[in-house]
N, C-alpha and C positions, 0 to 999 in steps of 0.2 A: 504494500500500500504506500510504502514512502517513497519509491521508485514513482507512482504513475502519480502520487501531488506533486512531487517533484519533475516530473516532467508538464504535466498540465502550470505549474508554477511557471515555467521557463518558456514555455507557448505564447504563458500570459504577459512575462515581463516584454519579449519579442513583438508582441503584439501581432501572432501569424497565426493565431484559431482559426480552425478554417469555419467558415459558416452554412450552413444550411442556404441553401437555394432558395428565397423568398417571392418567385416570379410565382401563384397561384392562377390556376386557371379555372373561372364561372363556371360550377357544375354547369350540364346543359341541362338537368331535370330530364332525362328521357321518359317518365312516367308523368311527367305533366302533373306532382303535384302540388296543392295548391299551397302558398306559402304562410306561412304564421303572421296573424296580426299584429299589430302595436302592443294592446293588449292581452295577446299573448304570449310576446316574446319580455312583455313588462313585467309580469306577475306571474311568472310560474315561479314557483319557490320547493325547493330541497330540501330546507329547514326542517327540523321537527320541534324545534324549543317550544314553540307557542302551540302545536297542534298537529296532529300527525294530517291532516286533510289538505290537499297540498293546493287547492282553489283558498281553502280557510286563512293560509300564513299572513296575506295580504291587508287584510281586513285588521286582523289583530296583532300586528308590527307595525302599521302605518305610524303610529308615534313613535314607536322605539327609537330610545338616544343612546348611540355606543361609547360618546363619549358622555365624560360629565360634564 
């Protein structure tokens, strides 16, 4: 393990990481379907803290403050 942070260290002093190819290409949707609203790409939620209903999270975090 000290070998490859220490090689990934010397990449990074170098500054020669190579990068991932970022040119992505438009799905073409070959199934034609239809795409997610505003409102659904707004409020879906994964959370369970407030509710395991995953339509419910929304409703009952709208005020949640993460900070103080």
């Amino acid at each position: 393990m000290a070998v490859s942070t220490s090689a990934v260290m010397d990449l990074a002093a170098k500054e020669s990481i190579p990068l991932p190819n970022l040119n992505f290409k438009k799905d073409p949707n070959p199934l034609h379907l239809p795409l997610n609203d505003y409102e659904q790409i707004t409020s879906y939620n994964n959370f369970y803290e407030f509710t395991t209903s995953k339509k419910g999270v929304k409703t009952l975090a709208k005020n949640f403050k993460s900070e103080p």
